[in-house]
N, C-alpha and C positions, 0 to 999 in steps of 0.2 A: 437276830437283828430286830425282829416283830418286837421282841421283852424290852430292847433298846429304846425303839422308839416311842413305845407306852409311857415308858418313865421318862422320857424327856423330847416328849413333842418337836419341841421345838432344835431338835439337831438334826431332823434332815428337810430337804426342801426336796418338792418333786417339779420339775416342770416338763410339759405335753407341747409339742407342735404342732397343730392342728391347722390343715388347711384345706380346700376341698373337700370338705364335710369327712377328712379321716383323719387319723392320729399319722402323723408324717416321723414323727420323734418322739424320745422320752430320754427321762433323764432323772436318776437321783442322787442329789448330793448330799455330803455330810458335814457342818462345823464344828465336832468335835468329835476325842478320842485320840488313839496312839495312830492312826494314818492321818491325821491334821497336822502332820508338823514337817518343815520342812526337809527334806534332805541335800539341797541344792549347796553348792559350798558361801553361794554368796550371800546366804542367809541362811546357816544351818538353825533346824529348831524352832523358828518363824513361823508362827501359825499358818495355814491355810486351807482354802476350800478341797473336800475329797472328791471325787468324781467316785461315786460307788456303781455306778452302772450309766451308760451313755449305748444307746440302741436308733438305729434308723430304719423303717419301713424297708421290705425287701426290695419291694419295687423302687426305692429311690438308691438302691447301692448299684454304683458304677460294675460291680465283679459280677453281678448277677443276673443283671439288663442290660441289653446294650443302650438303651435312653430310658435312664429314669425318669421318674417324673417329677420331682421337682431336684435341685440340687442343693447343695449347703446344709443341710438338716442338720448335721452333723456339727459343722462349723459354726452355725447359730446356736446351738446350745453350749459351745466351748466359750463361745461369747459371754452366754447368759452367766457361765461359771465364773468366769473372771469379773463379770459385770458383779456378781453375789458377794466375790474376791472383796473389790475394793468397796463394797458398800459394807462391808461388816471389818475394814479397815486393816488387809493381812495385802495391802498392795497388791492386787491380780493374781496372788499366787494361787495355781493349781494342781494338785496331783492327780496322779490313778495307775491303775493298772491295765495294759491293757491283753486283747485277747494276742494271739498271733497275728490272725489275717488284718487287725486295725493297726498293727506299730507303725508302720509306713506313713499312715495317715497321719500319728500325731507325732512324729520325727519329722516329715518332711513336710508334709501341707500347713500342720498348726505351729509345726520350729520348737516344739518341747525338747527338753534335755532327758535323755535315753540314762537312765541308772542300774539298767545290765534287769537280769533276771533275778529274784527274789528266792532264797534258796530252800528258805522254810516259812512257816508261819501258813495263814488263810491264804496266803497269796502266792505259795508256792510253784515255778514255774514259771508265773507269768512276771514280765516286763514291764520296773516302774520307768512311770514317766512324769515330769515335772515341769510347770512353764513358773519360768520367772518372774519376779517385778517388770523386770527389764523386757523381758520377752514377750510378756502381755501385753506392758507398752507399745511395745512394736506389731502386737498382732491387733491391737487396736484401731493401728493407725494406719494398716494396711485396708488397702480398696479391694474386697472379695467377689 
């Protein structure tokens, strides 16, 4: 991925949550390649933003503390991806894969559509997941 991003700077985007003088999040995304496209049936094919990795501070995970310290971290960045979404004009779409212990999160908390586990490839095992035009819109327009 390093040789990737050499030669074409400009396809992934990193962004850092920073609050409380520590790193709270991170996040890197991708705009291009063979995981930018969509798989959702309402737009098969359709470009959109990758979520190549989405991490929250230990201390802010609900499973690991009983109060974190700050919440959302997570959610703020899925923000930031959809916000990336429609600024480079693939309408809010987003994918990724996630680990196990996050499906939960982004099936039920962000409303992404679940496309079963990936059976080969880099991403073997794990669980793609996808938010829609439609479903951006709506998680836009929800009060978090």
């Amino acid at each position: 991925m390093a040789l990737v991003a050499l030669n074409d700077p400009f396809l992934f985007d990193f962004f850092v949550l920073e609050c409380g003088g520590s790193t709270q999040a991170i996040m890197m995304t991708r705009k291009g390649g063979q995981d930018c496209f969509s798989r959702h049936p309402e737009h098969q094919r359709a470009p959109l933003i990758y979520v190549e990795f989405l991490a929250t501070a230990p201390w802010n995970r609900p499973k690991l503390v009983a109060d974190p310290t700050y919440k959302g971290a997570g959610r703020v960045l899925i923000g930031t991806a959809v916000s990336l979404s429609l600024e480079e004009e693939f309408g809010g779409r987003i994918g990724l894969h996630s680990l196990r212990g996050a499906e939960v999160f982004y099936r039920d908390a962000i409303g992404m559509t679940d496309f079963g586990t990936d059976s080969e490839g880099v991403h073997k095992g794990l669980r793609y997941f996808e938010l829609s035009s439609r479903d951006a819109a709506t998680f836009l327009s929800v009060q978090h």
